[in-house]
C-alpha positions in Angstrom: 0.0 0.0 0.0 1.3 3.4 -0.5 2.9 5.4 2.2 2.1 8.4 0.9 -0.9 9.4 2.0 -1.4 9.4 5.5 -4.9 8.0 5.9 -3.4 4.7 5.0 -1.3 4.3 8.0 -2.0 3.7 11.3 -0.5 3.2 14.9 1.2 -0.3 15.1 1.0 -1.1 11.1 4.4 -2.6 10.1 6.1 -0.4 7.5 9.6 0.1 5.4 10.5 3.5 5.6 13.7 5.1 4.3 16.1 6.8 7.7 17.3 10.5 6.5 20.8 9.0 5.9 20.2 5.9 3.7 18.1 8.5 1.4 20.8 8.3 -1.5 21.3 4.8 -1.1 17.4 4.1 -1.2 17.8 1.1 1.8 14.6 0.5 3.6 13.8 -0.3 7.6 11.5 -2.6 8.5 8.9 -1.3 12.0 6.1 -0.7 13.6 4.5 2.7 13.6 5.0 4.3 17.2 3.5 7.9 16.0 2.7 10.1 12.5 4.9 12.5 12.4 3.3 14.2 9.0 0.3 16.4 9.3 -0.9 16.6 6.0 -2.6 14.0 4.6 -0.2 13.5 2.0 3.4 13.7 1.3 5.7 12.8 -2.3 8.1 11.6 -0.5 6.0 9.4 2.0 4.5 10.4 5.3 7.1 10.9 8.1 7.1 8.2 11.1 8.5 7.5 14.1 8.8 3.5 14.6 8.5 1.8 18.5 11.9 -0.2 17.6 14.8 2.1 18.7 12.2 6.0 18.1 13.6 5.5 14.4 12.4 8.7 12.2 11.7 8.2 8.3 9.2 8.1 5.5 7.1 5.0 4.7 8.1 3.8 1.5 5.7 0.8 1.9 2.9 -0.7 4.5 3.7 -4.0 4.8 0.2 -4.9 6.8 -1.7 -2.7 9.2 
């Protein structure tokens, strides 16, 4: 599903999302959504999350499952 528009994520949904730093390399982490960090309800680049493993911060490239 696409990451890019906020409606389509929720709280707990397990996601790949790109970190700030592996932006030129493209590599994805995998986590559960802890908190939306985007307000809008959409984003080109993917909304912005914070993940429960480690308070990762990155945009959702992909949801996994919600």
């Amino acid at each position: 599903m696409d990451g890019k528009i906020r409606a389509n994520i929720r709280i707990g949904a397990l996601v790949d999302i790109v970190l700030k730093k592996d932006q030129p390399t493209g590599k994805l982490t995998r986590g559960h959504v802890k908190r939306i960090l985007t307000n809008s309800p959409t984003h080109p680049h993917g909304i912005k999350v914070l993940l429960a493993e480690e308070d990762m911060v990155g945009r959702v490239q992909e949801i996994i499952e919600e």
